[in-house]
N, C-alpha and C positions, 0 to 999 in steps of 0.2 A: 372449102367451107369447113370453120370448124365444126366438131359434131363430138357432145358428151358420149361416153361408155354404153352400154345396152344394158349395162346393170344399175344404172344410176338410179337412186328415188325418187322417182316420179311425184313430182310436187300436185298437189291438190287441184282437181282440174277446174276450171275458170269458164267466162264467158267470153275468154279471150285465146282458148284453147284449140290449134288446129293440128289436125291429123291428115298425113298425106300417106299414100300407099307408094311403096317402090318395089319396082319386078325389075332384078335382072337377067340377064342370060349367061346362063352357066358357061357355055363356050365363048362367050366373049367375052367373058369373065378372065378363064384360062388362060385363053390366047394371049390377054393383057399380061397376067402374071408370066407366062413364058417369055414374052419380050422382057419384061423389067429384068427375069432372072436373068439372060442372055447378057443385060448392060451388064448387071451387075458382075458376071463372069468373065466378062473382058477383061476388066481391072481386079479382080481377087487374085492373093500370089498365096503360094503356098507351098511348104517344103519338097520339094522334089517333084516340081511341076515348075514348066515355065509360065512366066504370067501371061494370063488369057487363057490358060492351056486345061486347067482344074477340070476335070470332068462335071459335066451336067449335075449327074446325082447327087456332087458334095456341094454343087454350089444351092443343088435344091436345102439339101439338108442344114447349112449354113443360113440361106438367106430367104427362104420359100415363105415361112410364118409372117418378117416383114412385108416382102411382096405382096405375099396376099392381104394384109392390111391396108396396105397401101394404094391396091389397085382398086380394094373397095370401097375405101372410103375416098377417093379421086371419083369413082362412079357414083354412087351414091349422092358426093356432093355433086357432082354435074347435073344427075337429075334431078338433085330438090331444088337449086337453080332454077333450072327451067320450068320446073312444075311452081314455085312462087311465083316468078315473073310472069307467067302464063293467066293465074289469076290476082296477080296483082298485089301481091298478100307484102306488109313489112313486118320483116319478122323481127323479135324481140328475144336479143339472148341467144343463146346456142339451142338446137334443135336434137332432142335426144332419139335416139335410133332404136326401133327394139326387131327386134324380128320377129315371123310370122309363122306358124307351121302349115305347110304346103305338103300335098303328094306330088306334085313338079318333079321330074325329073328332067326339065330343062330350065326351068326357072328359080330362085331365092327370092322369098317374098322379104319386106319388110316394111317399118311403118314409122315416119317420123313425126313426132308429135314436138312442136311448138309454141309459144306463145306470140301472137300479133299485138302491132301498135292500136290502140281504142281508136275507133272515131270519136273524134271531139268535133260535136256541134255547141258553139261557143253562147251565150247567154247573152242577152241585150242589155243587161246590165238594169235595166227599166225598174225602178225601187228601192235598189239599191244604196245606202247610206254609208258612207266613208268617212270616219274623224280625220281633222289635220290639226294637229298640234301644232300651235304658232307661239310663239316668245320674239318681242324684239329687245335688243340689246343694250341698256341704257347705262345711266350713271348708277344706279340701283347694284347691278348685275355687275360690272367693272368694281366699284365698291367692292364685292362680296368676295370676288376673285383677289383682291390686293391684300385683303383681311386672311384667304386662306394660304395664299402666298407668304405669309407672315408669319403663320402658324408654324408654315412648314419649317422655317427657319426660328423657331421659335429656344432658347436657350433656358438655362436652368440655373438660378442662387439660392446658394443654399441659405438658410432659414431655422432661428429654432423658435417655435412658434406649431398648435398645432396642425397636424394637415390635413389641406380641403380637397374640395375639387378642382381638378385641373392642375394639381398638384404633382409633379416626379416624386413619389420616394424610392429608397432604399433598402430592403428587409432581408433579415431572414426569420426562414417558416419550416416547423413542422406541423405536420398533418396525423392523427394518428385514431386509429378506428379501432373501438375495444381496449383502449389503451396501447397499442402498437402501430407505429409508425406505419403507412402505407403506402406500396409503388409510387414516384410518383408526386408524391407529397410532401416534399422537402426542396430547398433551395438557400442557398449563400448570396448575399448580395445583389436582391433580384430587385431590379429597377421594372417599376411602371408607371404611367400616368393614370389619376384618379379620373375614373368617368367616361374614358377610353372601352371600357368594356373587354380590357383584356384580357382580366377577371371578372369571377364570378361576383354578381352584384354584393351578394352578402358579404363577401372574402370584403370587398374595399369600400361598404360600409362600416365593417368594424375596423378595417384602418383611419377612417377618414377620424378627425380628432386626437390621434398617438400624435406625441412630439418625439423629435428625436432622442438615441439614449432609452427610451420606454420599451419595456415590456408589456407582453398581454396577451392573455387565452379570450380565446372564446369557440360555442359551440356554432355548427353551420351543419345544416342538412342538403346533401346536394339534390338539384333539381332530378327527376322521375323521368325523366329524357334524357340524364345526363350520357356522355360516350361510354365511357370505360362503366359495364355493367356492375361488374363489383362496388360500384361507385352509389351508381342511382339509385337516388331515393332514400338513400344511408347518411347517418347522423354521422360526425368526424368533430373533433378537438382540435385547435390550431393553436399552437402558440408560437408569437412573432416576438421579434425583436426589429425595433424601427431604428436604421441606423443613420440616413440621411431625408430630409426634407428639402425638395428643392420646388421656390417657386418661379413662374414662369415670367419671359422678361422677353418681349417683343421685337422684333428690330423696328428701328424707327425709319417709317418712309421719307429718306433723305436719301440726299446722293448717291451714298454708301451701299443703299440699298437696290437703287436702279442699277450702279455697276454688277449688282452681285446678278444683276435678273439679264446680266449682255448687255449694259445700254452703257459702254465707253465711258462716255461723258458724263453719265452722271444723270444726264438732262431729264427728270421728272414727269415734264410732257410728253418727250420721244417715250416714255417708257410707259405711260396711261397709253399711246393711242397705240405701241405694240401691243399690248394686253387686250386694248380692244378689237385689232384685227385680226387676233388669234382668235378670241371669243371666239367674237362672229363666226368667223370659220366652222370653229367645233360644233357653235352651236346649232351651225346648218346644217352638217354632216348629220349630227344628231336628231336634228328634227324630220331630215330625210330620209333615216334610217325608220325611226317611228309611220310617216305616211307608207313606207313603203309594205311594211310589215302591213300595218290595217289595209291597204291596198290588196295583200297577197292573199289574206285571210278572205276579201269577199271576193276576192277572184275565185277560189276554192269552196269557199260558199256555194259561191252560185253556176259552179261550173263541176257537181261532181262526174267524176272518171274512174274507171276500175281502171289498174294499174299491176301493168303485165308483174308477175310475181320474180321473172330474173331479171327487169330491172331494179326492184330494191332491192335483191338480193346482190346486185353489183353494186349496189349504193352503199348498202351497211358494209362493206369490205372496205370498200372508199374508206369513210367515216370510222372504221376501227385504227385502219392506217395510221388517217390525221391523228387520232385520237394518243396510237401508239408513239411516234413523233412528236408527238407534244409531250407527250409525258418524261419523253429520252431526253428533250430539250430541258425539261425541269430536272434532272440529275435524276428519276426514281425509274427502279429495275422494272420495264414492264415483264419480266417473265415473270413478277412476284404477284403480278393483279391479272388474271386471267379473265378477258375479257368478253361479254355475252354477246350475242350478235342483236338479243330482244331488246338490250338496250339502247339499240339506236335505229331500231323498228318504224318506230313514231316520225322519225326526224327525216328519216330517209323515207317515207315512203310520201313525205311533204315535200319533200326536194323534188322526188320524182313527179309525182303530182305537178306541182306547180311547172315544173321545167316540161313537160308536156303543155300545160297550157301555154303558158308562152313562148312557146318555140310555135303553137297554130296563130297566137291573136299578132306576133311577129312579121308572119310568111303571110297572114290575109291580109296584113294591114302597112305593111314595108314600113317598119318602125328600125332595120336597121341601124346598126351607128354609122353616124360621117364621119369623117377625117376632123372637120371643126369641132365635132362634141369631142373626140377622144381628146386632142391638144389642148382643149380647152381643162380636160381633167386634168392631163398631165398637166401642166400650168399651175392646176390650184396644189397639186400635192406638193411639188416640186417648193411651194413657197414657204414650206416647213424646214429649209435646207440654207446653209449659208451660204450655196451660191447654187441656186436657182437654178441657172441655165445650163450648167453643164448635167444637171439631173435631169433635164429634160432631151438634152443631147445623149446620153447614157441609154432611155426611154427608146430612142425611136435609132439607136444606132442596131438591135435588134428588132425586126418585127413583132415576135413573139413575145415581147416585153408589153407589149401594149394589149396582151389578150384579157386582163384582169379591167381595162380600161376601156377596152369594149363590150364587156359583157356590163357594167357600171352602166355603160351611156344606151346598151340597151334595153336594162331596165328601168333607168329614167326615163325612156320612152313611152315604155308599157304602163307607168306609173300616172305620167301625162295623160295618155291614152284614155285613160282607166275614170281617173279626176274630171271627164272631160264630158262623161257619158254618167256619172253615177253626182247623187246628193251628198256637196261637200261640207261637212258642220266643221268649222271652225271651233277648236277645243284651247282656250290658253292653258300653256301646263306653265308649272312651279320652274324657276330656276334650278333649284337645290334639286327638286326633282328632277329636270332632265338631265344632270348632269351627274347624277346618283352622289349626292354630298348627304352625310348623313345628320341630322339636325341635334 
């Protein structure tokens, strides 16, 4: 069993806090350690001794400190073993050891203090209100998608003529605070689109109007929020030079267009009813992902739990991990962002939370996944793939591939579950909304 240091700090004690006393016996203590050193002098070689041969006292002096570690913390774990099992206790997290001061002089006292799993007595759920976001998929919604598809592909002529919104231009800027140019505030040739927000509103309202060829100053005070401190809330000078206007020019939903989107042929229809059964798809993912969150939240409503302190502290180690890996995956140094463990306090100790409850409404309620729910998942992701079936043969050629698609098919379960027992108010949400498009 593993077991922390005797010197560890001792984290704040809980309602979930247990302490067990352990006595051992010095001479069998010993005796243990004298066997282990014996193995271990079997096999020790050393210069001018034959191996096995080392006398006792060097292999004490050599290997005595591990033995004796070793033989107590084998003892020690054998009896907190026995002493949980005896009453029953699940423990949570490593069990820290301290010891105890005795006048024994046959015995070493000591005392393992732990953390146990909560009882969860689970909630009837009786009152309970649950929103379900529902949207279905029309001609509306396909529309909205082929317009933003459009966008995307959207191209640029130039133009002289002033410029509005929704407009590319071309500039160069400086920036300059007290009369001097500042960090930052300078650029050749800097292309944006007007209304995009990728400047600051002011900055590209007094673009909007320049024709190409113009010059023009004007003053701009940055917003009192702004990033760069030196910045906010300070008045600055800009003077641009607008060198290209370009406006915007569609592609037109023709042939040319469905081939650009994979549809071969061309065919117009083939390419509305892929659109549409992609939707659909997302738009299920997404409104599932919605009930399931409002599901989780009155699961934890109504079912609060105090929540052993070394499972979130295994949780935010988790969670910084991800977090550090995601970060390596975007190209940026995590050894330059050093990262807090309080910030991910909140998150983890909701994981933990939540994954205590459902792991009990699970085991009471044999909400398990089947073999049908998981293939059935695999199935639907795999349809995102240009050929399907060997993505689903890929799936199940490991087992362990399929572990992200049963934890999926068991909280569709819980979720059912949940919907089943509790008041469900039907919520329509906004398209644009669910799909976070910004208006």
């Amino acid at each position: 069993m593993e077991m922390n240091a005797a010197n560890t700090e001792a984290p704040a004690p809980s309602a979930l806090e247990r302490r067990v006393d352990l006595s051992l016996t010095i001479a069998e203590l010993d005796k243990d350690i004298d066997q282990r050193l014996k193995r271990l002098g079997k096999n020790m070689k050393m210069p001018g001794f034959r191996p096995g041969k080392v006398p006792a006292q060097i292999v004490r002096q050599q290997y005595g400190e591990q033995a004796r570690n070793d033989a107590l913390s084998e003892a020690l774990g054998n009896m907190l073993s026995a002493a949980v099992a005896s009453q029953q206790l699940r423990v949570a997290g490593s069990p820290r050891i301290e010891p105890k001061s005795s006048d024994s002089t046959t015995h070493i006292e000591f005392s393992a203090v732990f953390e146990v799993y909560p009882e969860i007595t689970l909630s009837d759920l009786v009152g309970v209100e649950v929103e379900k976001p529902v949207l279905e998929v029309g001609a509306t919604e396909i529309d909205g998608t082929l317009e933003i598809l459009r966008k995307q592909r959207v191209r640029y002529e130039l133009v002289d003529r002033p410029a509005a919104s929704a407009d590319r231009v071309s500039i160069d800027f400086v920036g300059k605070k007290d009369g001097e140019p500042f960090p930052g505030g300078q650029g050749k040739d800097y292309r944006f689109v007007l209304g995009e927000g990728k400047m600051l509103s002011d900055f590209e309202n007094a673009v909007i109007g320049t024709r190409p060829g113009e010059d023009k100053s004007f003053e701009m005070t940055f917003p009192a929020e702004y990033f760069s401190k030196d910045l906010a809330g300070q008045s600055v000078t800009f003077d641009i030079t607008v060198k290209e206007v370009g406006e915007p020019v569609l592609p037109a939903l023709d042939a040319d267009f469905a081939k650009a989107l994979g549809i071969d042929d061309g065919d117009l229809v083939k390419m509305r009813a892929e659109i549409e059964e992609n939707l659909k798809r997302e738009v299920k993912k997404r409104l599932q992902a919605r009930v399931t969150g409002n599901v989780m939240d009155a699961l934890l409503a109504a079912n609060p739990i105090e929540v052993p302190g070394a499972l979130i502290h295994k949780e935010i180690e988790r969670l910084m991990q991800v977090a550090r890996q995601d970060m390596e995956q975007r190209g940026m140094k995590v050894k330059d962002l050093p990262m807090q463990p309080e910030w991910f306090a909140d998150q983890a100790r909701r994981r933990v939370s939540l994954g205590l409850i459902l792991s009990e409404i699970v085991k009471l309620n044999e909400l398990q996944a089947n073999p049908a729910q998981v293939k059935a998942l695999v199935e639907e992701a795999s349809q995102s793939y240009d050929h399907p079936e060997e993505v689903v043969r890929w799936y199940y050629a490991q087992p362990e591939r399929l572990g992200d698609f049963e934890g999926t098919a068991i909280e569709a379960n819980v979720v059912d579950w949940v919907l089943a027992r509790v008041k469900v108010l039907d919520k329509p949400v906004a398209f644009a909304e669910l799909m976070g498009q910004q208006s």
